[in-house]
C-alpha positions in Angstrom: 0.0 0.0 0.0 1.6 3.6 -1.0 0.6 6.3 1.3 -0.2 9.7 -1.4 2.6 12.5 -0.5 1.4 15.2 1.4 1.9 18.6 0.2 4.4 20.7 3.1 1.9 23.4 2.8 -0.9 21.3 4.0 1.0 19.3 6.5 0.2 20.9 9.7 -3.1 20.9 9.0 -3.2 16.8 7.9 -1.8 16.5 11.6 -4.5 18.3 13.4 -7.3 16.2 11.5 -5.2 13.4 12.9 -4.9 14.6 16.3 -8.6 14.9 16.5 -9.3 11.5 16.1 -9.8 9.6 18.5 -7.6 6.0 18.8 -9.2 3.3 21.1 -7.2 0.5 22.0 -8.2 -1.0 25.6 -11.8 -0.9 27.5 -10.8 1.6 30.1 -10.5 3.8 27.3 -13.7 3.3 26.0 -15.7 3.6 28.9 -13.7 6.8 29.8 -14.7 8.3 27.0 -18.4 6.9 27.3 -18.1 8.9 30.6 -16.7 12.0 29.4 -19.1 12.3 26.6 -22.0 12.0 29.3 -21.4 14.4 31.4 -20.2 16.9 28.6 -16.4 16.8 30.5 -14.3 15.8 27.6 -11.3 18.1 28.9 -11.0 15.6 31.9 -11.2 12.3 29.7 -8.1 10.8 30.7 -9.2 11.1 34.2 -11.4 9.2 33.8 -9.6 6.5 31.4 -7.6 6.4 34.3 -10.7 6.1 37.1 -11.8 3.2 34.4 -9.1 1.5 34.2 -8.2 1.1 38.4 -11.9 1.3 39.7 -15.1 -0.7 39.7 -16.3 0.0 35.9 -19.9 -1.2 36.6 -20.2 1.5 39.7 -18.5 4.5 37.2 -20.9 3.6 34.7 -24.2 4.0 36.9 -22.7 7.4 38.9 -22.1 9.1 35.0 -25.6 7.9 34.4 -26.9 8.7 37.7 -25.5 12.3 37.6 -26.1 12.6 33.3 -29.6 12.1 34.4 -29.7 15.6 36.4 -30.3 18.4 34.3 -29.8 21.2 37.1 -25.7 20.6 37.6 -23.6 23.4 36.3 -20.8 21.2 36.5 -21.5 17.6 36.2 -17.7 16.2 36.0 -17.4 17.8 39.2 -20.2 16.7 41.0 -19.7 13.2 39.6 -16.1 13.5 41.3 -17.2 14.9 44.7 -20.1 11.9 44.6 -17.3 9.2 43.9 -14.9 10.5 46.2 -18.0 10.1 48.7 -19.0 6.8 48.1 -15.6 5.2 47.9 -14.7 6.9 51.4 -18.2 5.7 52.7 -17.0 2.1 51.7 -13.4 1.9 53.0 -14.8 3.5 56.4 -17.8 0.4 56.3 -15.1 -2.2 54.9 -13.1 -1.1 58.5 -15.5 -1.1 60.8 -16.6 -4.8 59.1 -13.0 -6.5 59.7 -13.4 -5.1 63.3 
């Protein structure tokens, strides 16, 4: 397969089509996305790549839903943060006083 030259004058602008793209290669960075796109955050997508890829996917997936859902959040990437943070300090705290 040969790859049609690129004329220097429209180089730059072949890289930021490129760059816009968006490459998938793993599930945590597909359901980060999926998040990002619900709550209208995509300037924090690899946050939440990352949150997908170390946390409990099924529990991400109903918080973006959950917090998608309501219309009256300025700022729904950071309310889903500040609810997550919640929850997952809610369970280490329950976990703790379980073992005890």
């Amino acid at each position: 397969m040969v790859m049609a030259a690129i004329k220097p004058e429209r180089y730059l602008e072949e890289l930021k089509k490129r760059g816009k793209r968006s490459r998938i290669y793993t599930k945590h960075q597909l359901l980060g996305l999926q998040i990002a796109n619900e709550l209208g955050d995509n300037e924090h997508k690899a946050l939440y790549m990352k949150l997908a890829k170390t946390g409990n996917t099924a529990k991400l997936q109903w918080l973006a839903a959950d917090v998608a859902d309501r219309k009256n959040l300025k700022k729904p990437g950071a309310y889903f943060m500040a609810t997550l943070m919640k929850t997952e300090k809610e369970a280490k705290e329950w976990l703790k006083k379980a073992k005890k």
